[in-house]
N, C-alpha and C positions, 0 to 999 in steps of 0.2 A: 812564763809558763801559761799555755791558755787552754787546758782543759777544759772542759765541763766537768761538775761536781756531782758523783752519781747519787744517786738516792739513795742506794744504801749506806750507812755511815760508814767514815775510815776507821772510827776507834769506837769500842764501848768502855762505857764508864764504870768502872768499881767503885765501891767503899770495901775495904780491907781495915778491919777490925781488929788489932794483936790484942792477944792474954796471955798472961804467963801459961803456958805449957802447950801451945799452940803454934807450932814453928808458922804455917804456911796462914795462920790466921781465915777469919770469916769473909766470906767474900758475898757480896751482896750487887747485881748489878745496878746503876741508880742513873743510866742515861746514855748517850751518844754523843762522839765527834765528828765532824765534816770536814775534810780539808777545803780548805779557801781554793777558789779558783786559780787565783794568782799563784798557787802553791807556799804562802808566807803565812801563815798561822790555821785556823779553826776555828769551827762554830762549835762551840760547848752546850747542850743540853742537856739540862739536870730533869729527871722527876722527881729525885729524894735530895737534901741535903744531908749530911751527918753532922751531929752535933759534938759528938763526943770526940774530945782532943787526942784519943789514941786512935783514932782513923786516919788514914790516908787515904786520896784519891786517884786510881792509877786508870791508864788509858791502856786499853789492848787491841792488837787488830782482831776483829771475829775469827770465829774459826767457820771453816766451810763447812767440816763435815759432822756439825754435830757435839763436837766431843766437849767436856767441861772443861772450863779453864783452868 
């Protein structure tokens, strides 16, 4: 695959935060991904790290028009 890699990211980054009684948990955006040119992994960019062991880190594609994730 020889794409060019656009500028804008493929993924942005979450921290998703669960507590008990919070099904869909806190979302907080903390960076972007890139797909690789070759199309075989990604450039990862953090601005935040999370610390706390009940976070997860999930990748989403943007959304076009606006709307919340």
């Amino acid at each position: 695959m020889t794409t060019e890699t656009p500028n804008r990211p493929t993924y942005r980054a979450f921290a998703v935060i669960k507590r008990a009684g919070n099904d869909k948990g806190n979302w907080t955006e903390i960076g972007a991904a890139w797909r690789h040119k070759d199309g075989k992994g990604f450039a990862l960019k953090l601005d935040l790290l999370p610390v706390s062991p009940d976070t997860e880190i999930v990748l989403r594609e943007p959304m076009t028009d606006g709307a919340a994730q």
